[in-house]
C-alpha positions in Angstrom: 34.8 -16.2 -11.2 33.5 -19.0 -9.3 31.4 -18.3 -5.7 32.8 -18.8 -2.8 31.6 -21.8 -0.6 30.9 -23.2 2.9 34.0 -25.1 2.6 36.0 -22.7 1.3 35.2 -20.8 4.4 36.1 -24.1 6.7 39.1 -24.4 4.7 40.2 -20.8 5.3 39.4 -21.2 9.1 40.7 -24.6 9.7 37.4 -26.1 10.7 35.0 -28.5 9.1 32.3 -27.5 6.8 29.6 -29.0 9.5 31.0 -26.6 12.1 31.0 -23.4 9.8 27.3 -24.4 9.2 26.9 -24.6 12.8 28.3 -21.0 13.6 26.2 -19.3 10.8 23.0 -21.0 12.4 23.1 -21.7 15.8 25.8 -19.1 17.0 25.4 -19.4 20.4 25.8 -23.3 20.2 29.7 -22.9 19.7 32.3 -21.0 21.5 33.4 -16.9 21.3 37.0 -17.9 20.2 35.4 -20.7 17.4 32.3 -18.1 16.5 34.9 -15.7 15.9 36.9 -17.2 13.7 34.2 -18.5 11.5 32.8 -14.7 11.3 36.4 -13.5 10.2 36.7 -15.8 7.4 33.6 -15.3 6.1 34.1 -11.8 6.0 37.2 -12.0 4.6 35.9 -14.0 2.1 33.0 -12.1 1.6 30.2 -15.6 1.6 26.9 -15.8 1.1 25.1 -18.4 2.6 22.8 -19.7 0.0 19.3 -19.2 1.2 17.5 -21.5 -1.0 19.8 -24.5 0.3 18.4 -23.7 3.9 15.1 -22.9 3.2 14.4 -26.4 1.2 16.5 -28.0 4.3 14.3 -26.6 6.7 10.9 -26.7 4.6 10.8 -22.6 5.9 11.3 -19.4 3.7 11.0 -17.0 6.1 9.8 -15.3 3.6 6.3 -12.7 3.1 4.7 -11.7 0.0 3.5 -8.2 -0.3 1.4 -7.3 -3.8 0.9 -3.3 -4.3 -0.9 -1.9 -7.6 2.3 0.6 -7.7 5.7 1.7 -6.4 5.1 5.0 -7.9 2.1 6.4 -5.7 4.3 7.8 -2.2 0.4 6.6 -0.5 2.1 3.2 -0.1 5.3 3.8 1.6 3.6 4.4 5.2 1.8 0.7 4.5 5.2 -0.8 3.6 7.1 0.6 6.1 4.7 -0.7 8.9 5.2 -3.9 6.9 8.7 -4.2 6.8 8.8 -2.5 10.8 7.2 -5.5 12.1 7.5 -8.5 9.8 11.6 -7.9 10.0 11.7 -7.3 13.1 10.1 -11.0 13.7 12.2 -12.6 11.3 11.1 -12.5 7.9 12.0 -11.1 4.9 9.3 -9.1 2.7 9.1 -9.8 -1.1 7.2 -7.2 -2.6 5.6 -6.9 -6.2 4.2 -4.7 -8.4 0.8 -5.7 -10.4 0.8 -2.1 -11.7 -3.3 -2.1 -11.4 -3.3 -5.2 -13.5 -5.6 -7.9 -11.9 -4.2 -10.2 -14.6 -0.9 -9.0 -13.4 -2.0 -9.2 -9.9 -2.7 -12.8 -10.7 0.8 -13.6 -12.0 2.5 -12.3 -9.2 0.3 -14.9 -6.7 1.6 -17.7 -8.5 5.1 -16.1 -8.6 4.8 -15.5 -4.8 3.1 -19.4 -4.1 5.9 -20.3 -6.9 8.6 -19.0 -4.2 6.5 -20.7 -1.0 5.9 -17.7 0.6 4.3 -18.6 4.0 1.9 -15.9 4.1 0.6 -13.2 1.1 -1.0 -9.2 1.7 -2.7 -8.0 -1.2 -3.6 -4.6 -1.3 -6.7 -4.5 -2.6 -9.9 -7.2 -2.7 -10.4 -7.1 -6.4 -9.3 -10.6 -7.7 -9.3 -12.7 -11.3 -11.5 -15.5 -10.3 -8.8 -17.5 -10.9 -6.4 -15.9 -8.3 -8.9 -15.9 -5.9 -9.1 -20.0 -6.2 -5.2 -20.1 -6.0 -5.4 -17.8 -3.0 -8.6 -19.7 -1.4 -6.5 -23.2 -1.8 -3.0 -21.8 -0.7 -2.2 -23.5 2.7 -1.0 -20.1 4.0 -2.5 -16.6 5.2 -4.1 -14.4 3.3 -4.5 -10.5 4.3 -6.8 -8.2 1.6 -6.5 -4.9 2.5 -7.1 -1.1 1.7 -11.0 -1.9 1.1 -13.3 -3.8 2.9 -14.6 -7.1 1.6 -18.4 -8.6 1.6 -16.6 -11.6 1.5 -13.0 -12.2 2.6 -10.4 -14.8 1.7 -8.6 -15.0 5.2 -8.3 -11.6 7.1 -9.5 -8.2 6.0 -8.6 -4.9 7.0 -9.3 -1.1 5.4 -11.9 1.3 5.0 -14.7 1.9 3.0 -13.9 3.8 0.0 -17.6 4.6 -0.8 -18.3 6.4 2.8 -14.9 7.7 2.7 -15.9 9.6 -0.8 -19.2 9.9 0.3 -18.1 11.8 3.3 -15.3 14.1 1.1 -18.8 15.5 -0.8 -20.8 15.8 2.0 -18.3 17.4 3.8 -18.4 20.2 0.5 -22.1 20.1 0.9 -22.4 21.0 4.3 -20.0 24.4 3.3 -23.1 25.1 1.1 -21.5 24.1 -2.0 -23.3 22.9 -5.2 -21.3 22.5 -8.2 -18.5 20.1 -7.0 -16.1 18.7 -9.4 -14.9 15.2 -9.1 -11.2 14.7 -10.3 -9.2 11.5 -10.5 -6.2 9.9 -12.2 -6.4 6.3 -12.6 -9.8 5.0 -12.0 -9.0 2.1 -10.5 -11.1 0.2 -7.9 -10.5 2.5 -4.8 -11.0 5.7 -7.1 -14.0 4.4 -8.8 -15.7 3.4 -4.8 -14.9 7.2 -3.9 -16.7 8.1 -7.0 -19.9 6.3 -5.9 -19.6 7.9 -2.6 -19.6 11.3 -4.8 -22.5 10.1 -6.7 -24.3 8.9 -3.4 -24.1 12.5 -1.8 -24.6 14.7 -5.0 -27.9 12.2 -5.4 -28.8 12.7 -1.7 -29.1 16.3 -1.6 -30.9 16.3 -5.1 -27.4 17.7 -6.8 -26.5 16.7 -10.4 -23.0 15.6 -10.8 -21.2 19.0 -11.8 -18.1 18.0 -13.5 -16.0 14.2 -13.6 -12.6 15.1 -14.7 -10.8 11.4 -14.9 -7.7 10.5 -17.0 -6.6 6.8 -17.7 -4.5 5.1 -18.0 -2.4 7.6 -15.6 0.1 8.1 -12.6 -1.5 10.4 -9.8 0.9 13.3 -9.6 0.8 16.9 -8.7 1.2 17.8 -12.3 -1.7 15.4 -13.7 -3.8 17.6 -10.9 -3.1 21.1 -12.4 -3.3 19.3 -15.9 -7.1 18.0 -15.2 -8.0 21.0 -13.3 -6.5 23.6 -16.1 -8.9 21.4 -19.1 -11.5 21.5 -16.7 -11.0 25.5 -16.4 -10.2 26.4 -20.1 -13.6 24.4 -21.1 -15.5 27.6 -19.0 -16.4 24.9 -16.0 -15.7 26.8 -13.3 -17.0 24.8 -10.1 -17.3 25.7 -6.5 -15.4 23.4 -5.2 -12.9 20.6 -6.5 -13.2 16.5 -4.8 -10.0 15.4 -5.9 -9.2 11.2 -5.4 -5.9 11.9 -3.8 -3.5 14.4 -2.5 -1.2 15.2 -5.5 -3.8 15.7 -7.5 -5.4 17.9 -5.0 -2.1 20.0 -4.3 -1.8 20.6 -8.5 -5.1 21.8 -8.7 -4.3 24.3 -5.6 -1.3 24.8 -7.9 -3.2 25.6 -11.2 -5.9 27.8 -9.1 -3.4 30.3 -7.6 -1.3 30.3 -11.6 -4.9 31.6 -12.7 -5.7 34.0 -9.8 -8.5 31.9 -8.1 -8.5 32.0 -4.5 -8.3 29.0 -2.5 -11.1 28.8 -0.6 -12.6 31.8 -1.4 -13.4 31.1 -5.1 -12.9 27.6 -5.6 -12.7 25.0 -2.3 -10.7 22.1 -2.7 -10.3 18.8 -0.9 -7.8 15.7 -1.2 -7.7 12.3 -0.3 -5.3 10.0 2.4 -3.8 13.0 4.3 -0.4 12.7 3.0 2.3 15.0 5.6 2.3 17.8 3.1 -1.4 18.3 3.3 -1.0 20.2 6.7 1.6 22.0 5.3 0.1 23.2 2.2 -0.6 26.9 1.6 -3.2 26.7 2.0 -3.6 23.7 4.1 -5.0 21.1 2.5 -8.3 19.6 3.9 -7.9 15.5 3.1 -9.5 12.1 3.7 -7.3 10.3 6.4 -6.5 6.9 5.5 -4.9 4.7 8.4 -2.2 3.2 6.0 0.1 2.6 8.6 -1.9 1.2 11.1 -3.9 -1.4 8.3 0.4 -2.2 7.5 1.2 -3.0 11.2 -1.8 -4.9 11.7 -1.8 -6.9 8.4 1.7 -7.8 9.6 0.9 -8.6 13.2 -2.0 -10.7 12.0 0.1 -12.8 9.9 2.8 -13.2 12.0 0.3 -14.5 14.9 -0.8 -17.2 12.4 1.8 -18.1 11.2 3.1 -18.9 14.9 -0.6 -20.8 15.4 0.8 -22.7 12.6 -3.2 -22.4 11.7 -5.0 -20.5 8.8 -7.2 -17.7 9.9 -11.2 -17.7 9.2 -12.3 -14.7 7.7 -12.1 -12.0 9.5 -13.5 -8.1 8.5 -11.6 -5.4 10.2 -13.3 -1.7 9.7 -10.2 0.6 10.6 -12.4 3.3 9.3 -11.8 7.3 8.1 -11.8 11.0 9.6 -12.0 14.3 7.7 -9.4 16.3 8.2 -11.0 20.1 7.7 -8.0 22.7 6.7 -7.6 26.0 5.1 -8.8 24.5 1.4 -12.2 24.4 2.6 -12.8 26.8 4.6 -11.2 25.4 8.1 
């Protein structure tokens, strides 16, 4: 079954193909009575304007790339929803890709995106093939790393840094008067491994030997891969005093596993979580956490692009701290 076309369109509405064209891009260039008429048979017909027609008439995609290491992990949906929120709402539409923590992946996906003439790329993340970072430093578009903070930008940079943010989780179990602090993480990627030097920084600090690093790769974070870590840690007769666990689910399974086995939360075993996902504050107990500003590095990312992208210039590098806070609940004693 054959597509239907601009002319069948102008054929159905008894105009020409150049006026149909017209209607679908300039509406407000051709009458109510003419616009309407266009809009009935091209619902009628149920067309499609093909896109890549325009875009290569136009030289314009009006299109964003968007890499994430996962569509699994909820921690991204704020940062793609403030994505999508501001970059639609100026016209564009969002192409997102997973590199599933794959650099070489990652890399594939920037050439896919440049491939497609994408007028501007966010990456979450700063960790590059040396390789992709020369396609990225040569592309004639923006370029927004974000998540972590960069010694050395592309383009623009926004995030946190993961190190003070894990340093800050420890010290935080410190200053309760804790000692033996468990370190727990799924995949060790890049973020997870900078919160573990933060862990190592503090325990180091206050002359504390690393208790216990529970990690498991290669691995989704998930509420059951945190009771799952937490119950081998348990069964090998490590019994901590408190649990640093690299993101929320896995924090909320090892509340999970604590309360199967009869350990009180905080009372025998504290335990904090990282990003301050909304169930954290609703955890029984509540859930001390890490906040991230995912949604506010999203919106910014966007806005920053869409501001160059109307400068028609590319921006210098630019390092944007949007920083951390430690939200102190009922898992650690709040």
């Amino acid at each position: 079954m054959r597509r239907v076309t601009l002319d069948d369109v102008a054929s159905f509405a008894g105009v020409s193909p150049i006026t149909v064209s017209r209607v679908l891009r300039k509406p407000d260039a051709v009458s109510e009575p003419l616009r309407l008429r266009v809009n009935a048979a091209v619902r009628e017909l149920g067309y499609v304007p093909n896109i890549a027609a325009s875009r290569l008439a136009s030289a314009r995609t009006h299109a964003i790339g968007v890499i994430v290491p996962t569509l699994y992990n909820v921690i991204f949906a704020e940062y793609l929803l403030a994505l999508h929120e501001v970059l639609v709402d100026g016209g564009f539409q969002v192409v997102v890709v997973n590199s599933r923590y794959s650099e070489v992946e990652e890399e594939n996906a920037i050439k896919a995106l440049l491939g497609q003439r994408v007028e501007a790329i966010i990456i979450a993340g700063i960790h590059h093939t040396a390789h992709a970072r020369q396609l990225l430093a040569h592309a004639n578009l923006p370029i927004v790393e974000t998540l972590e903070l960069s010694q050395d930008p592309i383009d623009i940079n926004i995030g946190m840094s993961q190190e003070s943010a894990g340093r800050a989780a420890t010290q935080h179990l410190i200053q309760r008067g804790f000692r033996r602090i468990a370190f727990l993480s799924g995949n060790l990627d890049h973020r997870s491994q900078s919160r573990l030097d933060g862990y190592h920084l503090a325990m180091c600090e206050s002359d504390f030997k690393d208790f216990e690093l529970v990690t498991q790769q290669p691995s989704h974070s998930s509420i059951a891969l945190g009771s799952a870590l937490c119950a081998n840690m348990l069964e090998r007769g490590r019994m901590p005093e408190a649990i640093f666990c690299t993101d929320d689910n896995l924090a909320l399974g090892a509340l999970q596993e604590c309360r199967k086995r009869g350990i009180g939360i905080p009372n025998d075993i504290s335990v904090i979580g990282f990003h301050d996902l909304e169930f954290a504050a609703c955890a029984s107990p509540s859930l001390s956490s890490i906040a991230s500003r995912r949604y506010e590095t999203g919106r910014l990312a966007a806005e920053k692009v869409l501001s160059a992208i109307q400068a028609s210039t590319r921006p210098g590098g630019e390092r944007i701290d949007l920083g951390f806070e430690v939200k102190v609940r009922e898992s650690t004693g709040g």
